[in-house]
PLY file of the C-alpha trace (Angstrom):
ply
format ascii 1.0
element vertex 315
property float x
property float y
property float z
element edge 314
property int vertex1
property int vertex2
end_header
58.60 -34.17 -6.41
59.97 -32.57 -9.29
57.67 -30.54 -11.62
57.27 -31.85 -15.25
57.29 -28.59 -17.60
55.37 -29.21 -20.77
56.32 -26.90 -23.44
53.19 -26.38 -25.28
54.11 -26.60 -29.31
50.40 -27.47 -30.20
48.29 -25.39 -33.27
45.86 -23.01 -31.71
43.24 -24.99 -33.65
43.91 -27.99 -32.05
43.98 -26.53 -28.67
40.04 -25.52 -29.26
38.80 -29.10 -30.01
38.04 -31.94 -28.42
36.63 -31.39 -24.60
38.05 -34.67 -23.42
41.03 -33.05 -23.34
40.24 -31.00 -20.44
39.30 -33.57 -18.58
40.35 -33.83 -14.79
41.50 -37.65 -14.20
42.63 -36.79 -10.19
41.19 -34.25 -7.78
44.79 -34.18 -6.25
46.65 -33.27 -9.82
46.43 -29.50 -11.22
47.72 -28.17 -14.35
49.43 -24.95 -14.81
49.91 -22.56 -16.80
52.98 -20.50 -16.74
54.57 -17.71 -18.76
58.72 -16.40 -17.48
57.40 -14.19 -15.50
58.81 -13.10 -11.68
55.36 -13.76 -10.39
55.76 -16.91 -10.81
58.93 -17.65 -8.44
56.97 -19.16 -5.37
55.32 -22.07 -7.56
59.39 -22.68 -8.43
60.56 -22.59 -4.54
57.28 -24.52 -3.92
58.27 -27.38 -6.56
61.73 -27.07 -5.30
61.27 -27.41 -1.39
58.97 -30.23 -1.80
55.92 -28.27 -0.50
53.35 -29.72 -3.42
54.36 -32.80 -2.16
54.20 -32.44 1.39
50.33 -31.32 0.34
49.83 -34.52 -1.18
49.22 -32.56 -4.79
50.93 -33.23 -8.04
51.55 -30.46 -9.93
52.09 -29.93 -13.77
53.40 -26.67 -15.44
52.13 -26.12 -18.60
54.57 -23.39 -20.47
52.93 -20.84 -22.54
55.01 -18.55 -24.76
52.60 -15.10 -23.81
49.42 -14.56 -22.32
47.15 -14.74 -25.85
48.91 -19.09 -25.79
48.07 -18.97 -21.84
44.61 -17.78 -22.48
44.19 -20.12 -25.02
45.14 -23.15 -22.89
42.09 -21.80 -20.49
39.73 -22.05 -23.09
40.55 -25.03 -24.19
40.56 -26.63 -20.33
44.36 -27.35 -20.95
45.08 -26.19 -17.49
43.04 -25.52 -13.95
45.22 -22.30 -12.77
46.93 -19.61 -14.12
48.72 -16.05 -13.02
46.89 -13.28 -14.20
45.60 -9.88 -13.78
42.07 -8.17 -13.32
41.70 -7.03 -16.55
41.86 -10.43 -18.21
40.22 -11.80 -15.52
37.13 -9.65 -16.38
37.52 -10.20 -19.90
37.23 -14.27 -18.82
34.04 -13.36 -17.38
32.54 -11.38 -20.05
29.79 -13.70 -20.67
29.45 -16.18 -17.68
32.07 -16.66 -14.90
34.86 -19.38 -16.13
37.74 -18.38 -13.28
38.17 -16.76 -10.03
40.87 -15.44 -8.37
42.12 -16.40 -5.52
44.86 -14.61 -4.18
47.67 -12.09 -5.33
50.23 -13.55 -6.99
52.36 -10.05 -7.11
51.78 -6.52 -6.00
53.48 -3.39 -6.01
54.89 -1.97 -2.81
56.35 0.93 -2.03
60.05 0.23 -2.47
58.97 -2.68 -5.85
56.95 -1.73 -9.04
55.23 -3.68 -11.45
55.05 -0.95 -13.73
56.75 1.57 -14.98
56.34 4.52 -17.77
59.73 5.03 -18.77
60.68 7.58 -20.92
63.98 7.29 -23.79
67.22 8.88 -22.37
67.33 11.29 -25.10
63.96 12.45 -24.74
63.91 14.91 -22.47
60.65 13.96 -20.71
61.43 13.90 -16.79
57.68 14.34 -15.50
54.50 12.83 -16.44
53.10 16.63 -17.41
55.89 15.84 -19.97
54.00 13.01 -21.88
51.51 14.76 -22.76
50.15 14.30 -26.05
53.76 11.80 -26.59
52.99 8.54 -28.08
53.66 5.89 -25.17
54.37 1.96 -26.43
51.64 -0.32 -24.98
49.98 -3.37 -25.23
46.50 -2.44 -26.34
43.55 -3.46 -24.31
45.35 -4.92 -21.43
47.03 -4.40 -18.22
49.83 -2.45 -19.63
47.12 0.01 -21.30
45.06 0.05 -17.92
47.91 0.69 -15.35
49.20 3.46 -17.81
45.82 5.02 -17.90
45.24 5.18 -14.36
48.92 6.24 -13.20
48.63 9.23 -15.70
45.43 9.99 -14.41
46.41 9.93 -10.73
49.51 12.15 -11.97
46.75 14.74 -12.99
47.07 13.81 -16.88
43.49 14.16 -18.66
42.44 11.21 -20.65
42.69 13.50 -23.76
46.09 13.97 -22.99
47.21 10.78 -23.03
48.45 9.35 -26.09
49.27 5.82 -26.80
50.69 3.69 -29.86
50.68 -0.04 -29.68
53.22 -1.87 -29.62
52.38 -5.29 -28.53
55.75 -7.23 -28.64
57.78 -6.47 -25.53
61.02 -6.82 -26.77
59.80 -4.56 -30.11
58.90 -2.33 -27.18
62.24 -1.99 -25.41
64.02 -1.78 -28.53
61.61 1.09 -29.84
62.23 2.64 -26.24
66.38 2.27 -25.99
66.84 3.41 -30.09
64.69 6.73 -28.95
62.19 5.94 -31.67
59.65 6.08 -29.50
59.92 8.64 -26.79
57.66 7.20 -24.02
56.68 3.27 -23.50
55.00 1.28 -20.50
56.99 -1.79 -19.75
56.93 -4.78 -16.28
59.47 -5.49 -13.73
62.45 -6.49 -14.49
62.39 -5.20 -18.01
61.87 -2.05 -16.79
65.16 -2.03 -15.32
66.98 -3.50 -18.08
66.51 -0.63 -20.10
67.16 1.60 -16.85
70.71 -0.09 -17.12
70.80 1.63 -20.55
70.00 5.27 -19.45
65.96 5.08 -19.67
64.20 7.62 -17.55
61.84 6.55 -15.19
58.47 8.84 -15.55
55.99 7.06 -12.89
55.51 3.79 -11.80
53.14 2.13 -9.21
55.07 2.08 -5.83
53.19 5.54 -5.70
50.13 3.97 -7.02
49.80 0.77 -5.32
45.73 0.35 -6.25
46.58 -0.06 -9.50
47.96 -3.10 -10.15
48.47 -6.79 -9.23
48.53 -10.52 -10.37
46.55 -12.77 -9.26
46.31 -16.85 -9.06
42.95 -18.07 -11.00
41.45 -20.89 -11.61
38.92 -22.36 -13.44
35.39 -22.71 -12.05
35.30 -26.49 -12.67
38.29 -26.93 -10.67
37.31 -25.14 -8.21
34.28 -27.28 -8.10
35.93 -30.52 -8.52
38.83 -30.12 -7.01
39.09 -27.96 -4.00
41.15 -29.57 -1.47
44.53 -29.02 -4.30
43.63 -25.60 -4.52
43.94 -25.38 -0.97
46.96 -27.56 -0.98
48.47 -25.36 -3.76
48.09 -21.85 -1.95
49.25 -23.74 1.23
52.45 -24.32 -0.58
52.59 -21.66 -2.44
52.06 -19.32 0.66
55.06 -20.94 2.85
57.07 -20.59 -0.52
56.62 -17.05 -0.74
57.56 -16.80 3.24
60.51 -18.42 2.51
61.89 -16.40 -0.39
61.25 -13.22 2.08
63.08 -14.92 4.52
66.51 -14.65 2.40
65.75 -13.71 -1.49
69.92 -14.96 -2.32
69.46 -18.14 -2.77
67.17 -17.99 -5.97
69.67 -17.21 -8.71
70.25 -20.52 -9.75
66.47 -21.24 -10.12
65.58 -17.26 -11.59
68.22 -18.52 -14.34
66.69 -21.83 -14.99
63.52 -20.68 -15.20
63.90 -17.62 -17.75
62.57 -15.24 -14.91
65.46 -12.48 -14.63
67.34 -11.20 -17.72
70.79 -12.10 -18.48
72.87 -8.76 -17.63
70.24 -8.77 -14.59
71.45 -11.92 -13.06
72.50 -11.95 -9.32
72.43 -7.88 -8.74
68.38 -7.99 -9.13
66.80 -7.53 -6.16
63.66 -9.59 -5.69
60.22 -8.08 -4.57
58.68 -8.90 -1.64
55.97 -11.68 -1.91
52.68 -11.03 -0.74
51.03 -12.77 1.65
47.79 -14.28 1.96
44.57 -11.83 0.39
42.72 -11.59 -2.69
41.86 -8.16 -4.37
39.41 -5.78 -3.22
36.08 -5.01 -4.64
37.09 -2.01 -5.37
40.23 -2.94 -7.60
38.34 -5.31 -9.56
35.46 -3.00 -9.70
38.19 -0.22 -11.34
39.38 -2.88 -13.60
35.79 -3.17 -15.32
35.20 0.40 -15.21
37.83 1.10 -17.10
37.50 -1.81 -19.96
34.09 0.04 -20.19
35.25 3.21 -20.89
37.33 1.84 -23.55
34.05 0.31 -24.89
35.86 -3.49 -24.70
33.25 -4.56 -22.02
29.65 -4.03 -22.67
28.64 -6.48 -19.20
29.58 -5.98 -15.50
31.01 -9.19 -14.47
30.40 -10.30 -10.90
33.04 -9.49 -8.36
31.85 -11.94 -6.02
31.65 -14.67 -8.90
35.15 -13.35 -10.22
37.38 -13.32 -6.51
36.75 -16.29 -4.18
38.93 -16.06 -0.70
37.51 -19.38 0.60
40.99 -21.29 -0.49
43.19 -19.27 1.26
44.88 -21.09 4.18
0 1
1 2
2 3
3 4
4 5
5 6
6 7
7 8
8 9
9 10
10 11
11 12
12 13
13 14
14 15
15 16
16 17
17 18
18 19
19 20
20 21
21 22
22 23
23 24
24 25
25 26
26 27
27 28
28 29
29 30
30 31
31 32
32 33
33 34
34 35
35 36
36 37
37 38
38 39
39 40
40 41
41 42
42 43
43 44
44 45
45 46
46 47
47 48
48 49
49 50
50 51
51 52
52 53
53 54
54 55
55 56
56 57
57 58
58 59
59 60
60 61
61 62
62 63
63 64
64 65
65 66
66 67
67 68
68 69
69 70
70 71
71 72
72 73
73 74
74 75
75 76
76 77
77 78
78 79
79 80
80 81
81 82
82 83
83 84
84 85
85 86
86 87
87 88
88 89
89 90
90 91
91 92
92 93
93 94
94 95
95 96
96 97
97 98
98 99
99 100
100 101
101 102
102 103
103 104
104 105
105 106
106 107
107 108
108 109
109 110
110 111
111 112
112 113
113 114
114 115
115 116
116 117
117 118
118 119
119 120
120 121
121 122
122 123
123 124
124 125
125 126
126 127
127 128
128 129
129 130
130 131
131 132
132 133
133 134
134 135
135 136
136 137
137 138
138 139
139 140
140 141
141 142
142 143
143 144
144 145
145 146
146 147
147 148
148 149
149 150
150 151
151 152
152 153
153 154
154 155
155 156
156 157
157 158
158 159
159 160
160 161
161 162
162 163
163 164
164 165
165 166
166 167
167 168
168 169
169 170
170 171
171 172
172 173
173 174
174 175
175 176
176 177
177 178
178 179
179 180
180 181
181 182
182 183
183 184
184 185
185 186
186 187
187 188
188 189
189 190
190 191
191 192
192 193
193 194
194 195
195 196
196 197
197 198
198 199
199 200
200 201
201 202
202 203
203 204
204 205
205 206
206 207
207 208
208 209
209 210
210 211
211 212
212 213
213 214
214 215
215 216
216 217
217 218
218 219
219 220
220 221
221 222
222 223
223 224
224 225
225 226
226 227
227 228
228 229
229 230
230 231
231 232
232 233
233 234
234 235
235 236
236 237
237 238
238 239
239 240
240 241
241 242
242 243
243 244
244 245
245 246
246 247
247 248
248 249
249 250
250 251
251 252
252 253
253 254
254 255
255 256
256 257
257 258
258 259
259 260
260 261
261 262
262 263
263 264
264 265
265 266
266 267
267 268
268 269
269 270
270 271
271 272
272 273
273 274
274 275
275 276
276 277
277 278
278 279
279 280
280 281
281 282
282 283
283 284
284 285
285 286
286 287
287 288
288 289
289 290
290 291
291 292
292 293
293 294
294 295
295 296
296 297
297 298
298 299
299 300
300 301
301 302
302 303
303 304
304 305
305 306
306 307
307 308
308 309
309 310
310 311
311 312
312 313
313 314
C-alpha cells in the first residue's frame, strides 16, 4: 500500500474552522503529520515494506512545511499523530491533555546526536567555557533553546552565562553560522554536519548528554480513544521498520532522497542513526522538560506526565 502524501497548501485560518473536518470516518485509517525530518525514516520503510498493510491500517501523511504548520494541523484535528518533542508536547498540554506520547521516535546515543552547538570556523571558540556570554542562534522557546540550555548547564555554564539570539529560520541559521556572523548557533542532525563539511566547530552535543533530548510519536487523545487498535498497528509497523533499517542502513538512499530527509552534498556518505526500539520517555525527562519551560516563565501549569506519555500501545 503506497502512502498518499498530502501537501498541505491550506490558509491557517481555514485550518481553525469547521470541526467536521477532524472527523475520524475509519478506526483503521490515521492521518499524519510529517515534516523532512530523519525521524521520520521508519514510517517511510514502514510504507515501503508493506508493514501498514500487513496491520490492516491505512495510513495518510499529511506534509507540513515546519512544526508552527504541524502544530496547526493538531489543532485543527487535521491529523491523529505526529513526531514531536517534550517541550511541545507540554506546551499541547498546557491547559487540558490533547496528545500523548507514545514512544521515541529518535534519541541520541553515544556514537549519534540530535544536537549540536557548533561554533563558526573562524571563531575561535573550541570549548563550551568559550561561549560564554557569545550570542548562540536558536529557535526561541523550543527544543533547540531547551537542549542548549541544559547541555551548557551540564558543561558547568551558569544560566547567566549563557547568551542566546534568535534566529528561528534554520537555513537563516546555518547561513548566519558558515558567514561567521554569528559566532555560536544550535542546529539538528544532519544539518549539523552540513556545516561541519564547511569547517564548523563542534562545541557540545548530546551523545554526552543523552537525557536531554528525544522525539517522540504523539497522538491525539481522541484517537487514542477511538481508535486504538491502528495505533497499535502503527507502532507494530513502525517498530519492525526501525529493526530493519538497523539491520543494514544502505539501502535507504533512494528513499532519504525522495523524501527530503538528508541534504544534497550529504547523500550516500551519511551515516544513519540507530533507531530506537520500543520505550516511551521517562518521568523524569518529561518532568525536566516542564521545569525548564517554567523557568523561562512560558508554562505557568504542570501538565500531567501520566496524562502526557501512555506506553499501553507499544507492542
Amino acid at each position: 500500500m503506497n502512502l498518499r502524501h498530502v501537501f498541505v497548501t491550506i490558509a491557517v485560518s481555514l485550518l481553525l474552522v469547521s470541526t467536521g473536518c477532524g472527523e475520524r470516518a475509519d478506526p483503521d485509517m490515521l492521518r499524519i503529520g510529517v515534516l523532512p525530518i530523519l525521524d521520520t525514516l521508519p514510517m517511510f520503510v514502514a510504507d515501503q515494506e508493506g508493514l501498514f498493510e500487513a496491520q490492516g491500517i491505512e495510513v495518510t501523511f499529511v506534509s507540513a512545511a515546519s512544526a508552527a504548520e504541524r502544530d496547526q494541523l493538531v489543532q485543527a484535528g487535521e491529523v491523529d499523530g505526529i513526531i514531536t518533542d517534550l517541550v511541545a508536547l507540554a506546551l499541547y498540554n498546557r491547559d487540558v491533555p490533547r496528545v500523548a506520547a507514545v514512544r521515541y521516535a529518535m534519541t541520541p546515543t553515544p556514537s549519534f546526536a540530535q544536537f549540536r552547538v557548533m561554533a563558526a570556523q573562524q571563531s575561535g571558540i573550541v570549548g563550551a567555557e568559550d561561549l560564554a556570554g557569545v550570542q548562540i542562534g536558536i529557535s526561541e522557546g523550543t527544543v533547540i533553546e531547551y537542549v542548549t540550555d541544559r547541555m551548557l548547564e551540564a558543561e558547568g555554564l551558569s544560566p547567566d552565562g549563557v547568551a542566546t539570539l534568535a534566529v528561528p529560520k534554520i537555513p537563516e541559521r546555518m547561513a548566519l553560522l558558515r558567514s561567521g556572523e554569528l559566532k555560536a548557533a544550535t542546529l539538528p542532525e544532519p544539518l549539523a554536519s552540513l556545516v561541519m563539511q564547511d569547517g564548523a566547530v563542534v562545541v557540545v552535543d548530546d551523545t554526552e548528554h543523552l537525557e536531554t533530548s528525544c522525539s517522540v510519536y504523539a497522538f491525539r487523545k481522541e484517537t487514542l480513544e477511538t481508535s486504538p487498535g491502528a495505533v497499535r498497528g502503527f507502532l507494530a509497523a513502525v517498530s519492525q521498520a526501525s529493526q530493519i533499517i538497523n539491520e543494514d542502513k544502505t539501502r535507504w538512499d533512494d528513499l532519504l532522497a525522495e523524501e527530503n530527509l538528508v541534504p544534497k552534498p550529504l547523500r550516500g556518505s551519511y551515516e544513519l542513526p540507530d533507531y530506537p526500539g520500543d520505550g516511551t520517555p521517562s518521568r523524569a525527562q518529561f518532568t525536566d522538560a516542564v521545569e525548564w519551560l517554567r523557568e523561562t516563565e512560558r508554562l505557568a501549569a504542570d501538565p500531567s506526565y501520566d496524562e502526557s506519555v501512555d506506553d499501553a500501545f507499544l507492542p
